[in-house]
Structure formats: structure tokens, C-alpha cells
C-alpha positions in Angstrom: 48.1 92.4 136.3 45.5 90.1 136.0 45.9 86.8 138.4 45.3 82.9 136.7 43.4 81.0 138.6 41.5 77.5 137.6 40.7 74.1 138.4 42.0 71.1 136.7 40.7 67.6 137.1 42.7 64.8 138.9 43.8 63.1 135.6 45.2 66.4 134.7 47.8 66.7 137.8 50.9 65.1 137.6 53.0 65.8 140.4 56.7 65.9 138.7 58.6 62.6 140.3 56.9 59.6 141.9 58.2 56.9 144.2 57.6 53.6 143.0 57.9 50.4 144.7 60.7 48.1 143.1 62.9 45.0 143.4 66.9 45.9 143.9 69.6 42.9 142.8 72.2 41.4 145.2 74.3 44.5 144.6 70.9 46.6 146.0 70.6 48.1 142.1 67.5 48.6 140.4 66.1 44.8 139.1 62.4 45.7 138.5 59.4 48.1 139.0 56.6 46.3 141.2 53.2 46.4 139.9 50.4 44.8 141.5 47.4 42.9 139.6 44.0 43.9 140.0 40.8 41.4 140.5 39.9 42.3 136.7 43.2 41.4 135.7 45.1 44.9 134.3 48.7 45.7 135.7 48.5 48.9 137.6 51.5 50.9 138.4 51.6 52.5 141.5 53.0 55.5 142.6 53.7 57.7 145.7 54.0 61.5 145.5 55.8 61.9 148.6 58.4 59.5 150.8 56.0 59.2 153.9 52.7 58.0 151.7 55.2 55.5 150.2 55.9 54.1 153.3 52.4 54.4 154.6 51.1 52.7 151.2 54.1 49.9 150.9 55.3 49.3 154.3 58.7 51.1 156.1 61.2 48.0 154.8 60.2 48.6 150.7 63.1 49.5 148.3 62.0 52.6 145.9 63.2 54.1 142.8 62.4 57.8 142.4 60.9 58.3 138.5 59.9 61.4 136.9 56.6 61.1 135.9 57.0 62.3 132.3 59.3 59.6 131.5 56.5 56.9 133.2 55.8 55.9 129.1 59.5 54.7 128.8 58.6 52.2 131.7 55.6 51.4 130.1 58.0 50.3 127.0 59.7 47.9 129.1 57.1 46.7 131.6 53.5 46.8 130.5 50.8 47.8 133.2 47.1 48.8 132.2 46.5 51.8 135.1 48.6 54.2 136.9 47.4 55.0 140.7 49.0 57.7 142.9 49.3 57.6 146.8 47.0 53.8 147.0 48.2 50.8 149.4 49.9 47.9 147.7 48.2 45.0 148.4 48.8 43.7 151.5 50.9 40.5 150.0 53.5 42.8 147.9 54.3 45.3 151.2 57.2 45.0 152.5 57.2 46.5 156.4 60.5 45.4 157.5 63.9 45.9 156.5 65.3 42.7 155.4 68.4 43.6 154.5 
């Protein structure tokens, strides 16, 4: 049996669910995805492929919402952004490293 091997770029993996950074409402339910504005002005989403890079890229205190990634054009329907990133740091001003609840 002959074995598949190959390389694919970046842009082609898509890891299955991501972890994005959000706002929950009084009732700690989902009110909005975060994005974060870039110095050139496009929306980017950003996402975390795994629980600990979240918190290392948000802060410890940051609500999440769990989305699978092939449903990430349905978010795009409701809240525009530009450019997706996986697994970068939120800007410093948008982290969240505390529990306020």
C-alpha cells in the first residue's frame, strides 16, 4: 500500500475549531466576537488553535467562544473583518488578564 505524504502551505491548514476572543452579556451569553484593527486599517479576526495559546495571546481573564473554522464565513456575514490570524497576541489594549467577573 502505497503511503501519502505531502506538504501543504500555511494558508492551506485549517485546524477544525478555533477559540476566539468575545464579549459575553450580563447573563455571560455570547454578545460579540472581538476583532482588533490593524495600523492600515482592515479588521482582523483572530483565532487560537488551542486553550493555552488563547490565554497566552489574550490574557487568562478573556471570555472565548469555540467556532468551527468552516463556519468562520457565517461570522463574516454578521461582523465584517478583512484578515484572519491564528495563534497572534491581541493587542495589548483588548487583553483581558484578569477575571473580572
Amino acid at each position: 500500500m502505497a503511503q501519502q505524504t505531502g506538504r501543504a502551505g500555511m494558508a492551506e491548514v485549517q485546524p477544525p475549531v478555533a477559540y476566539l476572543p468575545c464579549r459575553l452579556d450580563e447573563n455571560g451569553e455570547l454578545d460579540e466576537v472581538m476583532m482588533a484593527r490593524l495600523a492600515d486599517g482592515r479588521i482582523a479576526l483572530m483565532g487560537y488553535t488551542a486553550l493555552d495559546r488563547f490565554f497566552v495571546g489574550c490574557g487568562a481573564g478573556h471570555p472565548w467562544v469555540l467556532w468551527k473554522t468552516e463556519e468562520l464565513e457565517s461570522l463574516r456575514a454578521l461582523k465584517h473583518f478583512d484578515v484572519a490570524y491564528l495563534d497572534i497576541a491581541m493587542p495589548a489594549s483588548l487583553r483581558v488578564e484578569e477575571d473580572t467577573a
